[in-house]
N, C-alpha and C positions, 0 to 999 in steps of 0.2 A: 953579327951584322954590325957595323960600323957606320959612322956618322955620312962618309963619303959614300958609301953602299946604298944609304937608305937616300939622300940626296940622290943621287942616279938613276936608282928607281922613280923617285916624285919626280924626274926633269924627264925622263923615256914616256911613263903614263902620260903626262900631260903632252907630250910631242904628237902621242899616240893620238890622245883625243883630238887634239888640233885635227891633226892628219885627217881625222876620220870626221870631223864636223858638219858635211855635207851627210852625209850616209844617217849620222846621231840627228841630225835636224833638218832633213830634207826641205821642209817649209819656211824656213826664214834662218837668214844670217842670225849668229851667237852671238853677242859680244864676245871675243877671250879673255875678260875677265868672270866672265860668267864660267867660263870652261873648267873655273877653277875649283868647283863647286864639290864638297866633299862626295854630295851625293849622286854627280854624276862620275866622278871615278869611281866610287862602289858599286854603281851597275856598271860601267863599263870594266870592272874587275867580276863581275858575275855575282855581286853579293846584293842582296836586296837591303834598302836601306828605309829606315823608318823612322821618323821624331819620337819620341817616347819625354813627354812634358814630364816627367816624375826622373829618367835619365841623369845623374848626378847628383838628385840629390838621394843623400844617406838616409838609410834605412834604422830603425831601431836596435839591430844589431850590428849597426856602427858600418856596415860592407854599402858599396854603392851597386846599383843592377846593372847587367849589361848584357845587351845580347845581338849575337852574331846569327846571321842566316847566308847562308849560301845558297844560290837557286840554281 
C-alpha cells in the first residue's frame, strides 16, 4: 500500500461520512470538522474504539500496548 493509496482511502471514508451524516446524527447538524474524528471513522469502519490513558506509554519491557477490536 502506498502513500497515494492510503490518501484515497482517508479522502473516500471521510466523503463517506460526510454522505451519511444525517443517518450518523439524525439529531443535530455535525460540524465537518468534527467528522474528522478518529473515533468516528473507526465505528463507521466497524471497529470499536476506546481511550486507554496508559496507550503509548511504554511498558517495562520497553513494547508499548495496543489493541484492536472489531465488532
Amino acid at each position: 500500500m502506498n502513500e497515494a493509496h492510503i490518501e484515497k482511502a482517508a479522502t473516500d471514508l471521510l466523503m463517506q461520512i460526510y454522505r451519511d451524516r444525517r443517518y450518523l446524527w439524525p439529531d443535530h447538524e455535525m460540524p465537518p470538522m468534527m467528522m474528522r474524528s478518529p473515533r468516528i471513522a473507526a465505528l463507521v469502519c466497524g471497529y470499536d474504539y476506546h481511550v486507554n490513558p496508559t496507550l503509548g506509554t511504554p511498558s517495562s519491557t520497553g513494547t508499548t500496548p495496543a489493541l484492536a477490536s472489531r465488532g
